[in-house]
ROLOTOR-177726 format. One line per field, with one value per residue: residue number from 1; residue in three letters; x negated, y, z of N, C-alpha, C, O in turn. Coordinates in steps of 0.2 Angstrom, whole numbers, always signed. Example, Ala and Ser with C-alpha at 12.3 -4.5 7.8 and 13.67 -1.06 7.14 Angstrom:
REM ROLOTOR-177726
n <- (1; 2) .
res <- (ALA; SER) .
n_x <- (-66; -64) .
n_y <- (-28; -11) .
n_z <- (+39; +35) .
ca_x <- (-62; -68) .
ca_y <- (-22; -5) .
ca_z <- (+39; +36) .
c_x <- (-66; -64) .
c_y <- (-16; +0) .
c_z <- (+39; +39) .
o_x <- (-71; -67) .
o_y <- (-17; +6) .
o_z <- (+42; +40) .
REM end
This chain:
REM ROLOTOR-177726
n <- (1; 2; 3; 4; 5; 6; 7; 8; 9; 10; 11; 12; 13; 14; 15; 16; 17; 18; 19; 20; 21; 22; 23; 24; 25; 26; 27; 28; 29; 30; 31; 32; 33; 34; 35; 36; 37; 38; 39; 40; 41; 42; 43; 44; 45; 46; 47; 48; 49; 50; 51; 52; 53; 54; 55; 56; 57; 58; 59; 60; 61; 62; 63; 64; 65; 66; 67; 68; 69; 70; 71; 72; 73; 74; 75; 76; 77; 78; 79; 80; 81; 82; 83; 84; 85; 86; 87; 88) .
res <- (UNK; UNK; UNK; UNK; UNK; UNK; UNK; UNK; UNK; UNK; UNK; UNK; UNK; UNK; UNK; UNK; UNK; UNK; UNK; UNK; UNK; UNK; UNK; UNK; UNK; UNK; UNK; UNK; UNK; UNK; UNK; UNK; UNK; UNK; UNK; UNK; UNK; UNK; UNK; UNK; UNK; UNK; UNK; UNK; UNK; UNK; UNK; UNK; UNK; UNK; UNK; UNK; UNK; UNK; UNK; UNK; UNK; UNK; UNK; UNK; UNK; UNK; UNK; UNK; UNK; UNK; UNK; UNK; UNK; UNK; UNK; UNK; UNK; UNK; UNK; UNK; UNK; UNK; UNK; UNK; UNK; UNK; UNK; UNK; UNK; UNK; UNK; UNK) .
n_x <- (-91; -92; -80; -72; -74; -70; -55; -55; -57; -46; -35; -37; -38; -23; -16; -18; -10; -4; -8; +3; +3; -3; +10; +12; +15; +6; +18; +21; +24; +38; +39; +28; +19; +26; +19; +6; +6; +10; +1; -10; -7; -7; -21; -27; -22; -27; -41; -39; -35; -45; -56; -56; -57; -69; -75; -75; -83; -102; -109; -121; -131; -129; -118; -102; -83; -74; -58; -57; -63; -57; -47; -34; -21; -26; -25; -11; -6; -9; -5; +10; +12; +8; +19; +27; +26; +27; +40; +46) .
n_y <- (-24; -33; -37; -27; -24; -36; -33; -23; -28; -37; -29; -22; -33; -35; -24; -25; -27; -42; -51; -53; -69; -66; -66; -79; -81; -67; -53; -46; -32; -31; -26; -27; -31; -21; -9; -10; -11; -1; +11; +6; +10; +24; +27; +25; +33; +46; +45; +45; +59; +64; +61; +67; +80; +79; +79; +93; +96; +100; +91; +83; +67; +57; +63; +67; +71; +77; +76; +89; +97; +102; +114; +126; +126; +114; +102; +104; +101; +87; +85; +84; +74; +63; +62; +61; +47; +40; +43; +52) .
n_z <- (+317; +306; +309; +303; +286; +282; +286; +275; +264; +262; +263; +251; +240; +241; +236; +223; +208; +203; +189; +174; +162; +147; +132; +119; +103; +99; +96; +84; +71; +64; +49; +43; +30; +23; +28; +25; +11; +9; +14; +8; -4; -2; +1; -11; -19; -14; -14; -29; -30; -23; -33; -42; -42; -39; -50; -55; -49; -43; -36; -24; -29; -16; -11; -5; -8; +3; +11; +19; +11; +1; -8; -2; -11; -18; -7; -3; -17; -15; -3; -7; -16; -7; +1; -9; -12; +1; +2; +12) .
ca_x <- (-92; -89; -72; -68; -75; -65; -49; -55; -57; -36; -30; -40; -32; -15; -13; -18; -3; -3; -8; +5; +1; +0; +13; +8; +11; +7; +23; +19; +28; +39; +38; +22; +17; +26; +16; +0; +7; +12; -4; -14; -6; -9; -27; -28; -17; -28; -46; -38; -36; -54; -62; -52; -56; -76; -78; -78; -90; -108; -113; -127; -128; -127; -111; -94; -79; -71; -50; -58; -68; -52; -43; -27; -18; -28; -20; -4; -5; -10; +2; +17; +11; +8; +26; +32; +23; +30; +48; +47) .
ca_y <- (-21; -39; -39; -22; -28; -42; -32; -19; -34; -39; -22; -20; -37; -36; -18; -26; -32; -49; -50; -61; -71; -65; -71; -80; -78; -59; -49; -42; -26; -34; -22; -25; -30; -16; -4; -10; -9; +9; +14; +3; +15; +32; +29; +26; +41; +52; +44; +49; +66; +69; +59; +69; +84; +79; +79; +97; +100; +101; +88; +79; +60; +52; +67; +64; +78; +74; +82; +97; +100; +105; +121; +124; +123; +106; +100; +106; +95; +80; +80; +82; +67; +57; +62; +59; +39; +36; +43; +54) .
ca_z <- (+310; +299; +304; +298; +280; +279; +283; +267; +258; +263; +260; +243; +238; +241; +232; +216; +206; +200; +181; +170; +157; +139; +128; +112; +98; +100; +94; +77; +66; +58; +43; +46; +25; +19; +30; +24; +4; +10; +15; +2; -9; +0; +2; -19; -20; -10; -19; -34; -28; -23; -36; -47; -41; -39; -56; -58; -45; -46; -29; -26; -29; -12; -8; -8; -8; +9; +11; +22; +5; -5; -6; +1; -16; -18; -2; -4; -19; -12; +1; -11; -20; +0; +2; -14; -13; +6; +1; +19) .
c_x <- (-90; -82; -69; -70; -70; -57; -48; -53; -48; -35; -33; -38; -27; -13; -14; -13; -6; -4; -4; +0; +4; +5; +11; +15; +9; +16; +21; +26; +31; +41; +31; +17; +19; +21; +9; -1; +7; +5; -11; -13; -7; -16; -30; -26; -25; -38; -46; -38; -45; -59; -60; -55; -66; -80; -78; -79; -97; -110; -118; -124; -124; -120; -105; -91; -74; -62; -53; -61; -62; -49; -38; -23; -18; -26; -14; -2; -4; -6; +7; +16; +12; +16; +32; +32; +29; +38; +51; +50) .
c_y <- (-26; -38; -32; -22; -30; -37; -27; -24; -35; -33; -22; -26; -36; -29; -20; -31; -38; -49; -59; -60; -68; -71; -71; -83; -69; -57; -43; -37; -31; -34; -23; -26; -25; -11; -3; -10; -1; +10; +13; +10; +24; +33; +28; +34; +46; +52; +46; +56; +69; +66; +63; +77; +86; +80; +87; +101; +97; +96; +82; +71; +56; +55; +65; +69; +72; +79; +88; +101; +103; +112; +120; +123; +116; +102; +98; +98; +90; +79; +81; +77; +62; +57; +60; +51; +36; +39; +49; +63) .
c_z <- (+305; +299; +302; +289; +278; +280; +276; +262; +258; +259; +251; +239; +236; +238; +227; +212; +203; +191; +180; +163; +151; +135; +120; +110; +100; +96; +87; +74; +63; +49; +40; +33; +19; +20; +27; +16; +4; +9; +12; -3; -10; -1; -5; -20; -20; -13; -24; -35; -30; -29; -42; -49; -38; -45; -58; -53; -44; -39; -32; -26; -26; -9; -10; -5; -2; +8; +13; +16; +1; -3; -5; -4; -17; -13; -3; -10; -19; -7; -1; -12; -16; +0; -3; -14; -6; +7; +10; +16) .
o_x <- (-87; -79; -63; -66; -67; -53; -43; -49; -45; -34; -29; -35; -25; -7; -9; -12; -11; +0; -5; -3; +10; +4; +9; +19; +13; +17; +19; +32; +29; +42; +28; +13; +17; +18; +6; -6; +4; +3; -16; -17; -8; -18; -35; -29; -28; -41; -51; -41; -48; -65; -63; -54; -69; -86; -81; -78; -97; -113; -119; -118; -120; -117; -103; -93; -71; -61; -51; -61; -64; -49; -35; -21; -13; -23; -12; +0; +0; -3; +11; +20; +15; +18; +38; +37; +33; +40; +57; +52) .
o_y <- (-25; -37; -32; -19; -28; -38; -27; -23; -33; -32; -21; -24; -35; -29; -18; -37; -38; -47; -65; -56; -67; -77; -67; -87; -67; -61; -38; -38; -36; -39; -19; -22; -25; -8; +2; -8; +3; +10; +16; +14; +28; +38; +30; +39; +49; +57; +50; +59; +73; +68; +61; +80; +92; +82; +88; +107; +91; +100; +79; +69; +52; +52; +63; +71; +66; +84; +93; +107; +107; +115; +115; +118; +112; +98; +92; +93; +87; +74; +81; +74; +57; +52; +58; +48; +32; +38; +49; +67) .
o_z <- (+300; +294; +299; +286; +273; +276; +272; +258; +253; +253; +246; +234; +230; +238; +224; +212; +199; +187; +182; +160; +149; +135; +116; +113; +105; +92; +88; +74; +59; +45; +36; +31; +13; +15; +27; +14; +0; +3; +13; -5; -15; -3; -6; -21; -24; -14; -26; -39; -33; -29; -47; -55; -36; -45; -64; -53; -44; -35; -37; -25; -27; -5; -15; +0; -2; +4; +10; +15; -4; +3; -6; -3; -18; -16; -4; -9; -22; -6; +3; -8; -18; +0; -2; -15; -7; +13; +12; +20) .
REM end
């Protein structure tokens, strides 16, 4: 009985690949400070929107107007605007 253990053991080894080493530096976006300009800019965009769009509704103190909370025309709006910002 040991030595069929130890051949599981062999076999469950040697099926496992070899892990290489990471390479450093990591490999980063190399767009990578526009993307994060872009998307600075969307996520104003889109605060604008609802805080915009807060004010002429009646919520409680600690609530806040989430995108599912808009109407589809409200929407609509706001992703012209996301589209118009990131040129797609």
């Amino acid at each position: 009985m040991p030595e069929q253990i130890q051949v599981v053991d062999e076999v469950r080894r040697a099926t496992q690949p070899a892990l290489e080493p990471a390479e450093y530096p990591l490999p980063v976006v190399p767009e990578w400070d526009e993307l994060v300009k872009q998307a600075s800019q969307i996520a104003k965009l889109i605060d604008r929107h609802l805080d915009y769009e807060e004010r002429g509704r009646r919520l409680l103190p600690n609530e806040r107007l989430l995108p599912i909370g808009l109407c589809p025309e409200q929407r609509v709006n706001m992703t012209t605007d996301i589209l118009a910002v990131t040129g797609s």
